[in-house]
Every structure is written in C-alpha cells, then in structure tokens.
C-alpha positions as CSV (number, residue, x, y, z in Angstrom):
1,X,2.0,-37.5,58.1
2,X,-0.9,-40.0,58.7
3,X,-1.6,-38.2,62.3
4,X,-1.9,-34.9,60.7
5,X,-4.5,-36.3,58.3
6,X,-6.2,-38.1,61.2
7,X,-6.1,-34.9,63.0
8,X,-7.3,-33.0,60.2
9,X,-10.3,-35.7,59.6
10,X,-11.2,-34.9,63.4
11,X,-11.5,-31.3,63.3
12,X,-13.2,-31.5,59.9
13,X,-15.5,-33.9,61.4
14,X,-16.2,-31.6,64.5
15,X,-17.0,-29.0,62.4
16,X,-19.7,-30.0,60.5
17,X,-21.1,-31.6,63.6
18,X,-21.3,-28.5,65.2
19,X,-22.2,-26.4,61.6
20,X,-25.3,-28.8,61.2
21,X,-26.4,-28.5,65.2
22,X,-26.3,-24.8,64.6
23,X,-28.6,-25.0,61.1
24,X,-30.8,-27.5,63.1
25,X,-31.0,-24.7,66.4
26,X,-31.7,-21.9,63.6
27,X,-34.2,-23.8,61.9
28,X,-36.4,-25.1,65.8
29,X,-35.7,-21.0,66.2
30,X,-37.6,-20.1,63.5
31,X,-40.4,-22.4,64.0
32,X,-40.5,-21.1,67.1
33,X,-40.9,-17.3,66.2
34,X,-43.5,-18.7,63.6
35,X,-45.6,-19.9,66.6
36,X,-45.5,-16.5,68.8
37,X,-46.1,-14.8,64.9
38,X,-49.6,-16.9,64.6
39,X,-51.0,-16.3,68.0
40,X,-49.9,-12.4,67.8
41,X,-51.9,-12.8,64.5
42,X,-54.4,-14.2,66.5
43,X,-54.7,-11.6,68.9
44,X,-54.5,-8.5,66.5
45,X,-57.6,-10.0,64.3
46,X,-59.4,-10.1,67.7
47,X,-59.1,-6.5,68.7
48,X,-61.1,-4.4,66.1
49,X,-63.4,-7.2,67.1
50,X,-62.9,-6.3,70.9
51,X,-62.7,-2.2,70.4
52,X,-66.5,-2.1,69.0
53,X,-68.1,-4.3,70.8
54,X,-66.8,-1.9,74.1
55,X,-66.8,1.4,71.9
56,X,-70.7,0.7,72.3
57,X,-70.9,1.3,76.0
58,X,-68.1,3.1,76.9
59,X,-68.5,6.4,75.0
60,X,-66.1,8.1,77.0
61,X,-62.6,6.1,76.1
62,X,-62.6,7.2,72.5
63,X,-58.8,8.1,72.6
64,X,-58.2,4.8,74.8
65,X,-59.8,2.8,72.0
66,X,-58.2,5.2,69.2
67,X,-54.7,4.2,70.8
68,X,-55.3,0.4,71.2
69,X,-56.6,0.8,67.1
70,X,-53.8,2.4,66.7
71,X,-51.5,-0.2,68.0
72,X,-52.8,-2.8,66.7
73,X,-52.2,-1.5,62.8
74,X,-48.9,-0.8,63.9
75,X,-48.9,-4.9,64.9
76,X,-50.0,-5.6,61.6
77,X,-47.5,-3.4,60.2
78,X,-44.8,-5.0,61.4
79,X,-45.6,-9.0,61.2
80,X,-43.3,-9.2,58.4
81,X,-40.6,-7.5,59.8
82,X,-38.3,-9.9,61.4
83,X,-36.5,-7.6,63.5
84,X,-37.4,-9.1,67.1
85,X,-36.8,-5.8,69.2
86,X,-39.0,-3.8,67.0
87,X,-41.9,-6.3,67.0
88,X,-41.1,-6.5,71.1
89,X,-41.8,-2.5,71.3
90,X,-45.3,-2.6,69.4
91,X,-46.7,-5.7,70.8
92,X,-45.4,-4.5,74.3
93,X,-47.1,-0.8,73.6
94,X,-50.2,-3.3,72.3
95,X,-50.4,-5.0,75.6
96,X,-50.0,-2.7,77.6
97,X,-53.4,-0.5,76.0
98,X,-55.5,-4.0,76.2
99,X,-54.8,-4.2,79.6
100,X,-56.0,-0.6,79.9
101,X,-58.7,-1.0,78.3
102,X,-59.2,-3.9,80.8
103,X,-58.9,-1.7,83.8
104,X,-61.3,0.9,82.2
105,X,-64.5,-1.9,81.3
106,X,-64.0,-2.8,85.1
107,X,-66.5,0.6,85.2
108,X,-69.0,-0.6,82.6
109,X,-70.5,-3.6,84.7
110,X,-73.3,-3.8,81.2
111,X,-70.2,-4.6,79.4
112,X,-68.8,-7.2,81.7
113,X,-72.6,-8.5,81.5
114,X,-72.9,-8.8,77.5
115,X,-72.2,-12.1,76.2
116,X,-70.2,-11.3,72.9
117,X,-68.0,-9.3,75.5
118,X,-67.7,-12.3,77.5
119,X,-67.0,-14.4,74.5
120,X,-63.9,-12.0,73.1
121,X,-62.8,-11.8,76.8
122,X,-62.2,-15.2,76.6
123,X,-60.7,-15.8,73.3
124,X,-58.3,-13.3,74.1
125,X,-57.5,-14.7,77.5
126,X,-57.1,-18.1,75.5
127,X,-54.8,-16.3,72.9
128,X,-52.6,-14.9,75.6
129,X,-52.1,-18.0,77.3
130,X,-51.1,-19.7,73.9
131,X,-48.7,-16.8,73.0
132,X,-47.1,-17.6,76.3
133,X,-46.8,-21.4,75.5
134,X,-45.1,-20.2,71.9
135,X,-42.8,-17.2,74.1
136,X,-41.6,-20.0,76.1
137,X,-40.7,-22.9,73.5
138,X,-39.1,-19.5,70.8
139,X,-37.0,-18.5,74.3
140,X,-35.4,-21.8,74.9
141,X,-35.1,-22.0,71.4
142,X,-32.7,-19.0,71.2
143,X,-30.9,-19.8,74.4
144,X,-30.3,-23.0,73.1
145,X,-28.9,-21.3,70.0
146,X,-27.2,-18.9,72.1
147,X,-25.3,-21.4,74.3
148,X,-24.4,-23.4,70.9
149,X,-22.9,-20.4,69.1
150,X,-21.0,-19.1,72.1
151,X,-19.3,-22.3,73.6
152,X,-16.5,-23.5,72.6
153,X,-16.0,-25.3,69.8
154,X,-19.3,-24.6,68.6
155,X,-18.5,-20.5,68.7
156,X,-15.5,-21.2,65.8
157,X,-18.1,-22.7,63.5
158,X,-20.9,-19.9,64.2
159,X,-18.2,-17.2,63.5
160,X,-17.3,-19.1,60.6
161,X,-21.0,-19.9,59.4
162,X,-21.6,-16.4,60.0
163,X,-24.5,-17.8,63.0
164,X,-25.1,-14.7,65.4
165,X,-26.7,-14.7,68.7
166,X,-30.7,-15.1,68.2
167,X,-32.7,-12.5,70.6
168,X,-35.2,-13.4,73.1
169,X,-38.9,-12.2,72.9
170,X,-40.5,-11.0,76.1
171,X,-44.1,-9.0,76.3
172,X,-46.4,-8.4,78.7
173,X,-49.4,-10.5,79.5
174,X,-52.2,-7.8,79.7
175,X,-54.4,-10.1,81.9
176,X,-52.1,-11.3,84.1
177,X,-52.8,-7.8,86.2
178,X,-56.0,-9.3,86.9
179,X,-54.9,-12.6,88.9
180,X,-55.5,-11.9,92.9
181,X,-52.6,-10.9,93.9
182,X,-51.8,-12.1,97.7
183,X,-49.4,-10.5,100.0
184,X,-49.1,-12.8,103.1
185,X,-46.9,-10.3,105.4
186,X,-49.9,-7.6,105.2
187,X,-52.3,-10.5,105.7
188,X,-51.1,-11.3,108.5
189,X,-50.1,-8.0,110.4
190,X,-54.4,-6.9,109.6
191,X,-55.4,-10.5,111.5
C-alpha cells in the first residue's frame, strides 16, 4: 500500500511539474506576441505618415496608396484580435503593398532625394528589422510550447489543462526584396 502512495506522490508530482512548465511556456508566448504586437503598432502609425509624404510626388499611384491605406486600417482593426492566422493574412497583405510601394518610389528619384522620405524610409526599415527580432523570440516561443504539449508526459497534462498547440507567425519583410541578390552560377558563366 505504501508503493502505491509513493507512486501516486510521483505522478502527482510530475504533473504539476509539467502543468506549471506549460503555464510558464504560455505566459514567455504571450510576451512574445506582445512584442511582434508593439512593433506592428509601430509600423502601422508609420504609414499614413509614409503614404503622404509619397502621395505628394507620385500622383499617379492613388489606388496603390488607397490599398496600402486600406491595409493598414484593416492592421488596426485587427490588433485586438488574437487570432494569429487572421492577423498573419492582413499584415502579410500590408507588407506586401509597402513593398509595392517600394518598387513604385524607385521611379520618383525627388522622392528618394527628400529627407523626411529618407527619414520614414529608415524608421520603417528599423521597424522591420525589430519585428523580425520579436517574430523570432514569439516563434521559438510557440515551438517551445509546441514540443512541451506534444511530448510525452507533458501532452497528458496539456490535454488535461486544456493547453493547445500555439501557432507560429510568419510575414514578409517588405524590404528584404531590396538586398542585392547574387547568383554566383550566372556570374560566373557571363565572366
């Protein structure tokens, strides 16, 4: 009788080892999201910023600056929404336009030129490479949590504790199109 209450003291103390791990993983996954929240904050206080300083030169993108306005209330919208995936699709779709609109100043070589240009150019470049930092630590957070509540016996107590699988957040740097890209085999068949 004293092994089963031995045995019993075991698994009861495995379990709330593993039920307070998984409480601590939830709670470095949320400060993680926070992080990606603030500089996607960040970034969306920065475009209205960005769209009239270029809507000032380049007359001709109105729907290209409608669309990135667009986006970016829709950015807004959704920062209280928790719901990773749908925060994914809008700041993807919000990317993706500020890198158009990148691609589209490359014609307006005044705009390149003019220093409050310059200036959000590189707050936003700044922002991006911060969100990235934040993207990284969140997704290690939430494989982290993921490996937790999936192994064994770690997976008993998330079923029990009601801890799901936390999802990853990926977006597209809009810059990133902009670093030289190099291809060595075509370099070296045009020497």
């Amino acid at each position: 009788m004293t092994l089963f209450w031995i045995i019993l003291a075991i698994i009861a103390a495995a379990a709330v080892y593993y039920f307070n791990r998984l409480v601590g993983q939830v709670q470095r996954v949320n400060e993680g999201w926070s992080g990606i929240d603030v500089q996607l904050k960040r970034r969306a206080d920065l475009v209205p910023a960005l769209v009239e300083t270029v809507k000032g030169y380049a007359k001709h993108e109105e729907g290209l600056l409608t669309r990135v306005t667009e986006l970016r209330a829709q950015a807004v919208a959704e920062q209280q929404d928790k719901d990773v995936a749908a925060r994914e699709r809008v700041e993807s779709g919000l990317s993706t336009s500020i890198g158009k609109l990148f691609a589209v100043i490359e014609n307006y070589p005044e705009l390149k030129a003019d220093n409050n240009f310059r200036e959000l150019q590189n707050s936003l470049v700044d922002i991006e490479d911060q969100l990235q930092f934040a993207r990284r630590y969140y997704n290690g957070t939430v494989r982290d949590m993921n490996i937790l509540a999936n192994s064994f016996p770690g997976n008993i107590v998330a079923k029990l504790g009601k801890f799901g699988n936390a999802q990853f957040f990926e977006i597209d740097n809009p810059l990133e199109q902009y670093a030289p890209k190099v291809d060595l085999e075509t370099d070296k068949k045009d020497a």
